[in-house]
C-alpha positions in Angstrom: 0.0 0.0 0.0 0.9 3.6 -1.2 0.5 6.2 1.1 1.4 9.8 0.9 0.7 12.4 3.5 0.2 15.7 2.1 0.7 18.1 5.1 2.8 16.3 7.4 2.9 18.3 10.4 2.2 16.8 14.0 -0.8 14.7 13.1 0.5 14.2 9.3 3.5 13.1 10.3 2.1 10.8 13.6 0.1 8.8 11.0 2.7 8.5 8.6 4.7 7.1 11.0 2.4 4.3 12.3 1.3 3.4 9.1 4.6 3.3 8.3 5.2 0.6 11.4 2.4 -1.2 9.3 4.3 -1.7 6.6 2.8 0.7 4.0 5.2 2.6 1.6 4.8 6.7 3.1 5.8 9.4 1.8 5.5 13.2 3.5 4.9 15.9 1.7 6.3 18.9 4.2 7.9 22.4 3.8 10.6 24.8 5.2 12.5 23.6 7.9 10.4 20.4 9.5 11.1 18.9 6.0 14.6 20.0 6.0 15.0 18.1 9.5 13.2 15.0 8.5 15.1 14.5 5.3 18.6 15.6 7.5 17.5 13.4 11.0 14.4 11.3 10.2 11.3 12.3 11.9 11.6 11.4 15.8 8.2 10.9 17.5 7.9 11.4 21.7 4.8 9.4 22.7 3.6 8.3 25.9 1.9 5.2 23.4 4.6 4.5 21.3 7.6 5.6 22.7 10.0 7.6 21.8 11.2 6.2 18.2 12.7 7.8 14.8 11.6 7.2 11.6 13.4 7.2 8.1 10.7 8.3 5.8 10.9 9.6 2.4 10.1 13.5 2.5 9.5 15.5 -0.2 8.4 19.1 -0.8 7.2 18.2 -4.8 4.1 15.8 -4.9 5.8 15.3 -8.4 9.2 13.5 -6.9 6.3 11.2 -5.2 4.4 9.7 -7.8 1.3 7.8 -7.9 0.0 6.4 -4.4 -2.9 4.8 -3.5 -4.3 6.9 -0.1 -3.5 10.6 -0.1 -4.4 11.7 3.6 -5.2 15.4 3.5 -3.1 16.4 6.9 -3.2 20.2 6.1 -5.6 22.6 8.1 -9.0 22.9 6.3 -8.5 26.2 4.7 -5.0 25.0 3.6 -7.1 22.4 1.1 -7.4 25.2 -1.4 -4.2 25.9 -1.9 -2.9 22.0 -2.0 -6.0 20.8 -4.2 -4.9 22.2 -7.4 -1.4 20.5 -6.6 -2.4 16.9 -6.1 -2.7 15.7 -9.5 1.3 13.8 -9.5 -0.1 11.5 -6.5 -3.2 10.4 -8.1 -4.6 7.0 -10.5 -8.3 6.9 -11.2 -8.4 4.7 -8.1 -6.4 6.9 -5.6 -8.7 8.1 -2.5 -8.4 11.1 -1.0 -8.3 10.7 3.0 -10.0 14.3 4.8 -8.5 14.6 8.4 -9.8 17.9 8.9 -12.2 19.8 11.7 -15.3 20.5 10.9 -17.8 19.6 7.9 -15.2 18.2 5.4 -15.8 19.7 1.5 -17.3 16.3 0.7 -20.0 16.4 3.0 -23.4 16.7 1.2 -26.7 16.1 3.4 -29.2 14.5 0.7 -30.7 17.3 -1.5 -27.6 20.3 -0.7 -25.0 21.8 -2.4 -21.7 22.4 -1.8 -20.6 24.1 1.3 -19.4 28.1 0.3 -17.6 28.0 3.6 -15.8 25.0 3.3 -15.1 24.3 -0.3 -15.3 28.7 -1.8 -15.8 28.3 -5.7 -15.5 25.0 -5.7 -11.9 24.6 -5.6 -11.3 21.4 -3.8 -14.1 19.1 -5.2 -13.3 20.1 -8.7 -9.4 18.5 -7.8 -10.7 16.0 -5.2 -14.4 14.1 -6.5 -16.7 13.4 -4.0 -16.5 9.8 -5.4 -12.9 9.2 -4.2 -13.2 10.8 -0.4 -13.2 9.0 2.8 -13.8 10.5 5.9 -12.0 10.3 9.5 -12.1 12.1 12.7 -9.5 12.7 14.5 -9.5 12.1 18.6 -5.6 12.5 18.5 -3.7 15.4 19.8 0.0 15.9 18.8 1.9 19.2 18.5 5.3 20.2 16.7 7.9 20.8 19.1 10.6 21.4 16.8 11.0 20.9 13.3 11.2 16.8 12.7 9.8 16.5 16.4 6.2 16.0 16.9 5.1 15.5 20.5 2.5 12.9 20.5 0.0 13.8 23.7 -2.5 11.7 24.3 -5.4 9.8 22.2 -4.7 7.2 19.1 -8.6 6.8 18.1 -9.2 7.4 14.4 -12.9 6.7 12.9 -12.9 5.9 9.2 -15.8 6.0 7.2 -17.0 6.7 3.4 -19.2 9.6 2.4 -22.0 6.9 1.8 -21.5 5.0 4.7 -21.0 2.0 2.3 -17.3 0.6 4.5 -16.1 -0.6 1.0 -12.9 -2.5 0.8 -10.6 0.5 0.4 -11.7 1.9 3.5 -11.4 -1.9 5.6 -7.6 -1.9 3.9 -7.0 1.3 5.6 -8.4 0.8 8.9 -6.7 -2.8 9.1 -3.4 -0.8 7.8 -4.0 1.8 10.7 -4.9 -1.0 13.7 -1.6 -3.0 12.6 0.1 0.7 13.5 -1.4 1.0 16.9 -4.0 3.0 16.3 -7.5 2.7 17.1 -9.4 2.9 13.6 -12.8 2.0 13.8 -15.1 1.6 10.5 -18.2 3.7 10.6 -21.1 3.5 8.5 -22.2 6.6 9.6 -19.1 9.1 9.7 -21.7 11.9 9.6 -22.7 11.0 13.1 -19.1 11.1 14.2 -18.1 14.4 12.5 -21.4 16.1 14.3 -20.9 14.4 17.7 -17.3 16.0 17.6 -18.4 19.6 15.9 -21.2 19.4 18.7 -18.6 20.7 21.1 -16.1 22.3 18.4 -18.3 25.1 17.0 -18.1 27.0 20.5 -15.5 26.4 22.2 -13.0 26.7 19.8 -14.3 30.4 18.7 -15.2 30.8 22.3 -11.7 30.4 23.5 -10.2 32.7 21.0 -12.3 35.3 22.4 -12.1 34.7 25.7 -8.6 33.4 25.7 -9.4 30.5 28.4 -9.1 27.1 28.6 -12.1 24.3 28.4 -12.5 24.3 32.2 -12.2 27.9 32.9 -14.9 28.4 30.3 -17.3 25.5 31.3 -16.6 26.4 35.1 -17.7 29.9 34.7 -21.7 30.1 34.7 -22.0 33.0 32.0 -20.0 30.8 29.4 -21.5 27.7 30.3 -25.0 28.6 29.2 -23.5 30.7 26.5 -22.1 26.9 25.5 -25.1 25.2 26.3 -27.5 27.4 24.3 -24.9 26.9 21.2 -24.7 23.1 21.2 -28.6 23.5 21.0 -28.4 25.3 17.7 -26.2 22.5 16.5 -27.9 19.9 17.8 -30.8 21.4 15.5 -29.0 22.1 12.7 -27.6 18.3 12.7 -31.1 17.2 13.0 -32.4 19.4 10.1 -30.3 17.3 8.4 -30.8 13.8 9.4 -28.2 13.6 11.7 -29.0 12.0 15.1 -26.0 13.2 17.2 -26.9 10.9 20.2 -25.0 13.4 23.2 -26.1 15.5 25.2 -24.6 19.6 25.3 -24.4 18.4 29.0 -23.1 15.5 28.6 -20.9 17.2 26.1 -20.0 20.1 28.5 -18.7 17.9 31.4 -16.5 15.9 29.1 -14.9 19.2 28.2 -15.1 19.9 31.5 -12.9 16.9 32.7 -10.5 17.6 30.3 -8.9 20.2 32.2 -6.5 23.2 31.1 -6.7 22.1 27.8 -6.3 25.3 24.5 -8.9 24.1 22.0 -6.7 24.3 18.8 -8.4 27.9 18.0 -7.1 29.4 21.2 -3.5 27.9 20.1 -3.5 29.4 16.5 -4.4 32.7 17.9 -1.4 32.5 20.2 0.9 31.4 17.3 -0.5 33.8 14.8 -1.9 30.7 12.4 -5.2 31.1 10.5 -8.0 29.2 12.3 -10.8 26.7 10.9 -13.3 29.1 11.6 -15.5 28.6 8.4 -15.6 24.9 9.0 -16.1 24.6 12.6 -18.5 27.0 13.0 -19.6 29.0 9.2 -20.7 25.6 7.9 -23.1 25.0 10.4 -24.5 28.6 10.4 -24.5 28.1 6.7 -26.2 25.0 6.5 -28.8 26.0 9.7 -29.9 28.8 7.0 -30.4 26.7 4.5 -32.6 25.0 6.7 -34.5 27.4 8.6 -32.9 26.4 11.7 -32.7 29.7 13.8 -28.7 30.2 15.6 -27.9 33.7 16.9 -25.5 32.1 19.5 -23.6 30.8 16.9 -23.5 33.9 14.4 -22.7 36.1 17.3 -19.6 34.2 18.4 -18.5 33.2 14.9 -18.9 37.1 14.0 -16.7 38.7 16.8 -14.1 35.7 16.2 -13.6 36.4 12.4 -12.8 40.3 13.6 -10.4 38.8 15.8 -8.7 37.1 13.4 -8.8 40.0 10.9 -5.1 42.1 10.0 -5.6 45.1 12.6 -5.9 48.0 10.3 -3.8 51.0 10.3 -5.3 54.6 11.5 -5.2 57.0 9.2 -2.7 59.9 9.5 -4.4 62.5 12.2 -3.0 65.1 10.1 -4.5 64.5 6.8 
């Protein structure tokens, strides 16, 4: 089995690596100086799972030097697909699937009778590269981070859902699940990956624009009364919004909340690319489902409320004019 990894930064690279171990052929496609380090010292992964192991992977920065694989897993940040879609072609056969690791409503998601998704997938970019007939789905309970470049810092989690689009769990998806399980991963085949990309957006949607705003962690923000029913009152709307569209999400937001809750100080990613100046999933996490709630009729001021002030915060500041002129 082929495999490149388009985007390998920390949780790229972390399944590269342990499909790697499973003896699939990997290749990463990185940039700037992680790839520089991997090609130079191999990519060294610290895990409290796996241990603390390097691995000699082929690295490229050129999908062309790559060639033809059989599973390209999409491990750039969802607003990155744009820019990578149009760049794919060298790593592709008529039969090559295209694996979405992404937060959020992925570009191939289509709830029977809609359209594309304008804040996922603008003009059409990444379907047009990537058909809808050659996606599978995953979400990703997995947290790593880059601690240097070449050094991801595997943190807890190694549970990886895979599904198809049509909830069909052909072979190509059972190859890759069996590939992922001989790795040490937990990779579970879903006939409904819908469910599992609401279940986790239930939570996403708000807190991760929340705790931009707010700069606080999960448990400051479901500890302090005002946020918690700001929380509570958002997971509604998407609990709605998941039902307009024939998705059962089968949580509770309380249930919900006090599993955020328990997980402590944690940043929600968000809150981590404010603080490193990165571009958030803001369209996908939360714009989709106040995009598709509209469609709908599904009413969700929370949501636009908190998904308006955390685009301004993510705007360039702009510069005053001269006071003199």
């Amino acid at each position: 089995m082929r495999v490149a990894v388009y985007g390998a930064g920390a949780i790229g690279a972390l399944l590269g690596a342990r499909l790697s171990v499973a003896g699939c052929d990997v290749s990463l496609v990185a940039r700037g100086p992680h790839l520089a380090a991997i090609r130079r010292d191999g990519l060294r992964v610290i895990s409290d799972d796996f241990g603390d192991q390097t691995y000699r992977l082929k690295a490229s920065g050129s999908p062309a030097e790559i060639g033809p694989v059989d599973y390209v897993i999409l491990g750039v940040k969802a607003h990155g697909l744009t820019q990578i879609a149009p760049l794919v072609g060298p790593l592709t056969t008529p039969d090559t699937v295209f694996v979405s690791t992404q937060n959020g409503l992925p570009w191939w998601y289509r709830p029977e009778g809609d359209a594309r998704l304008e804040s996922v997938d603008p003009g059409g970019v990444i379907s047009k590269h990537m058909p809808l007939d050659r996606c599978m789905g995953s979400v990703v309970y997995i947290s790593c981070r880059l601690e240097d470049p070449g050094v991801v810092r595997h943190t807890h989690g190694i549970r990886l859902p895979l599904g198809q689009p049509d909830g069909s769990g052909g072979k190509r998806v059972r190859a890759l699940a069996e590939a992922f399980r001989r790795g040490g991963l937990k990779a579970p085949v879903r006939n409904a990956i819908d469910r599992e990309l609401w279940m986790k957006l239930l939570g996403n949607a708000i807190f991760n624009p929340l705790s931009a705003l707010t700069r606080k962690t999960l448990i400051e923000m479901t500890e302090h009364p005002a946020t918690a029913a700001l929380i509570l009152e958002a997971m509604a709307e998407v609990n709605e919004t998941a039902l307009a569209v024939g998705v059962h999400i089968g949580v509770s937001p309380e249930k919900r909340l006090e599993g955020a809750r328990q997980a402590g100080f944690h940043k929600p990613s968000m809150l981590q690319d404010l603080e490193s100046g990165r571009t958030p999933e803001l369209g996908p996490l939360t714009g989709a489902v106040i995009e598709l709630a509209a469609r709908h009729g599904v009413v969700t001021p929370r949501l636009q409320t908190v998904y308006a002030a955390a685009k301004l915060l993510f705007e360039p500041s702009r510069t005053p004019p001269d006071a003199a002129h």
